[in-house]
C-alpha positions in Angstrom: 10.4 -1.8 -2.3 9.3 1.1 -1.1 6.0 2.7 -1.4 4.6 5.9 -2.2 1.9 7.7 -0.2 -1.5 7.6 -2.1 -1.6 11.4 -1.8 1.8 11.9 -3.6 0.2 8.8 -6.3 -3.2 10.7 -6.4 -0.7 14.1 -7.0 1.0 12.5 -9.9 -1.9 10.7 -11.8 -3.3 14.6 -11.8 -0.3 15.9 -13.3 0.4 13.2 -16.1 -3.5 13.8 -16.8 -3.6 17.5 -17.0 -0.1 17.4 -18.8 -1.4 14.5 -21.0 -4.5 16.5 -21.9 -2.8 19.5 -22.6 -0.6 17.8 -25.0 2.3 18.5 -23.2 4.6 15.9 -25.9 4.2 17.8 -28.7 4.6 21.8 -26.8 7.4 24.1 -25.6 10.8 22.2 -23.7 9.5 22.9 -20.9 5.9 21.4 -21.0 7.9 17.9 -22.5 10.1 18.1 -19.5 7.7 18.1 -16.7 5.6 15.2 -18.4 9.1 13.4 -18.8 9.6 13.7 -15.1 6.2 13.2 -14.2 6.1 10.2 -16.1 9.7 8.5 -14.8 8.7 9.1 -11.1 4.9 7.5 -11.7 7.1 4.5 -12.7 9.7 4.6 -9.6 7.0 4.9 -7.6 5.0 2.2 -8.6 8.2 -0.1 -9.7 6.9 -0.4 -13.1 8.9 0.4 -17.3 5.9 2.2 -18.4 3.4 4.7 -17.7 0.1 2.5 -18.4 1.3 -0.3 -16.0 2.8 2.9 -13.7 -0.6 4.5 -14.2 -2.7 1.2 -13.0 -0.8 0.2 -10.6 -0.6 4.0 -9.1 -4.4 4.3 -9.3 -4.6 0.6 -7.7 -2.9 2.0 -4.7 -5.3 4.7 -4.2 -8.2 5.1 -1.3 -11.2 3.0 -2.7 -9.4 1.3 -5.7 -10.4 -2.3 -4.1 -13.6 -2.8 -3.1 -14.5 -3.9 0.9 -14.7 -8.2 0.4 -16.7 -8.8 2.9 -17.0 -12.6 2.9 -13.7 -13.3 5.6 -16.1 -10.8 7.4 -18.8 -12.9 8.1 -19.2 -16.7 6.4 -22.4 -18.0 5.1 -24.9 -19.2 6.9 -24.8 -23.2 6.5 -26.5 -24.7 3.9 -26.9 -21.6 1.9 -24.7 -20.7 -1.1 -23.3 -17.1 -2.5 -24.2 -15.8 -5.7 -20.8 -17.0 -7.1 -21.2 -20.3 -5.7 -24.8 -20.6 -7.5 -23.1 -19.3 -11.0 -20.3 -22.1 -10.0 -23.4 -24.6 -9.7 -25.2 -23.6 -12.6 -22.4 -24.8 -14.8 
């Protein structure tokens, strides 16, 4: 599959926002029609049936969506545990 550019993701989560805000469903032909489109190509681009999966996956693509893991970074020292390995402990 292919995959949209974050900007062109980023582009269309503003417009089904503004659109959405604006009430866009229940105004003129014209309003329903763009939030239509907007909608159908949030889902093509993310590969999804409907806007809230389009809409989490779209915003999961994004810059800064997934946090920096930095435990393949750098391991442990030995002997020591991680806070999630305590909270595994614990139990």
């Amino acid at each position: 599959m292919l995959m949209a550019h974050p900007a062109v993701l980023a582009n269309l989560i503003s417009q089904y926002e503004a659109l959405s805000a604006l009430h866009a469903e229940d105004g003129n032909e014209e309003a329903r029609r763009r939030l239509d489109d907007v909608t159908y190509t949030l889902c093509v681009a993310t590969g999804t049936r409907d806007i809230d999966a389009a809409l989490i996956a779209a915003r999961h693509r994004l810059p800064g969506a997934r946090p920096f893991d930095d435990s393949v970074v750098t391991a442990p020292m030995t002997g020591t545990r991680t806070a999630d390995q305590e909270s595994l402990a614990a139990l």
